[in-house]
C-alpha positions in Angstrom: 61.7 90.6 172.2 63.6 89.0 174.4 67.5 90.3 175.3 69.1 87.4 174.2 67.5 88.0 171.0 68.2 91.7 170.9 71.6 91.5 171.5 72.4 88.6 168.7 71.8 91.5 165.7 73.8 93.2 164.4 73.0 96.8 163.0 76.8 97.4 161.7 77.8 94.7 159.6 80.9 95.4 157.6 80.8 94.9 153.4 83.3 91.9 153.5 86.8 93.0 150.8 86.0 96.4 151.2 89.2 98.3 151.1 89.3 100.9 153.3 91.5 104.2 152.1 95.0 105.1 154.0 94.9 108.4 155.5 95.7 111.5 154.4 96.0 114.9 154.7 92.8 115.0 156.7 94.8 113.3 159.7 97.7 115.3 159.7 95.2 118.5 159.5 93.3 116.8 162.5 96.3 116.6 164.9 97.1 120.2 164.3 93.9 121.7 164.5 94.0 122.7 168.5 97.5 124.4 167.8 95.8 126.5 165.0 92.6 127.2 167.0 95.3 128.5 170.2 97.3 130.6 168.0 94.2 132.1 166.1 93.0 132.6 169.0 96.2 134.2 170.9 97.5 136.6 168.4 94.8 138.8 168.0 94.3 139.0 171.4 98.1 139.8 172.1 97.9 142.3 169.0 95.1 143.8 170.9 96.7 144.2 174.2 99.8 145.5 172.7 98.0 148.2 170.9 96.5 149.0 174.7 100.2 148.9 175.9 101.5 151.1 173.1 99.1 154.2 173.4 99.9 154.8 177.3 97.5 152.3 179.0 94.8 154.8 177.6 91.8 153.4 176.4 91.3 155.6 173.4 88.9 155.1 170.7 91.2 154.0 168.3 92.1 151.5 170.6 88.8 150.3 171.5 88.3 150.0 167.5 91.5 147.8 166.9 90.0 145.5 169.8 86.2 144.9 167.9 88.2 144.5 165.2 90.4 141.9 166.8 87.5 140.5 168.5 85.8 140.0 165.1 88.6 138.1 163.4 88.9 136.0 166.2 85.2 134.8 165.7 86.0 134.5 162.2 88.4 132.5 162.7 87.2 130.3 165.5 84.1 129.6 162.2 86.7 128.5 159.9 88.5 125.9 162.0 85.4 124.8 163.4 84.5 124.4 159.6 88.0 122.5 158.9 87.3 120.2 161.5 83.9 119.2 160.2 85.5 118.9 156.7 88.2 116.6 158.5 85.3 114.9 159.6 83.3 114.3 157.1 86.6 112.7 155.0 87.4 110.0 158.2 84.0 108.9 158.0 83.8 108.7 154.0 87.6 106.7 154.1 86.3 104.2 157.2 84.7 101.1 156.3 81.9 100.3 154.4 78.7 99.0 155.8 75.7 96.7 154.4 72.7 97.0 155.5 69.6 94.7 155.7 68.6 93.1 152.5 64.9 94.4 151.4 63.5 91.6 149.6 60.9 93.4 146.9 58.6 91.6 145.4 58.8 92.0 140.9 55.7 92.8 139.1 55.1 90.0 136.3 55.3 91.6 132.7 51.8 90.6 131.9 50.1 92.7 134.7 52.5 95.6 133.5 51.2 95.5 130.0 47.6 95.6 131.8 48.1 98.1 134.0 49.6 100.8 131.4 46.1 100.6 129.3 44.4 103.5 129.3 40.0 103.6 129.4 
């Protein structure tokens, strides 16, 4: 194939009067993600370090707990944004445009050889 020919298809052609949807709440969720990953992310960490501060700069078992524990809900929640975001995802690409693709010409089986075919010997 030569490039002039390769370069004249087109594999994304557009379904002409498709519609596509306005955006919604998947947008707004989009733009705000990064300040709910930060925070997530921050407060536990900040809870953890003030429980450090608060029991004399000692690192006491309980205080070594409270930070797993911390540790562990920032994981959590680092699973769910990153599962909102895919969800976000997912919704952009379902509300975009629609797309056509290549017509597959089949070929019809005649209704005699149908009637032949279903015989059985």
């Amino acid at each position: 194939m030569t490039p002039q020919a390769s370069s004249s298809i087109n594999y994304f052609s557009k379904l002409e009067g498709f519609q596509r949807s306005p955006a919604g709440l998947e947008w707004e969720i989009w733009k705000k993600l990064r300040l709910i990953w930060v925070t997530g992310t921050v407060l536990p960490l900040m809870a953890s370090g003030g429980a450090f501060l608060l029991d004399g700069l000692e690192y006491t078992r309980a205080v070594e707990q409270f930070f797993y524990v911390m540790v562990g809900l920032v994981i959590l929640h680092w699973a769910l944004v990153l599962t909102l975001a895919i969800g976000c995802v997912i919704v952009m690409l379902m509300k975009g445009p629609a797309y056509v693709a290549d017509a597959y010409a089949m070929d019809e089986p005649s209704p005699a050889s149908n009637l032949s075919s279903n015989k059985r010997v």
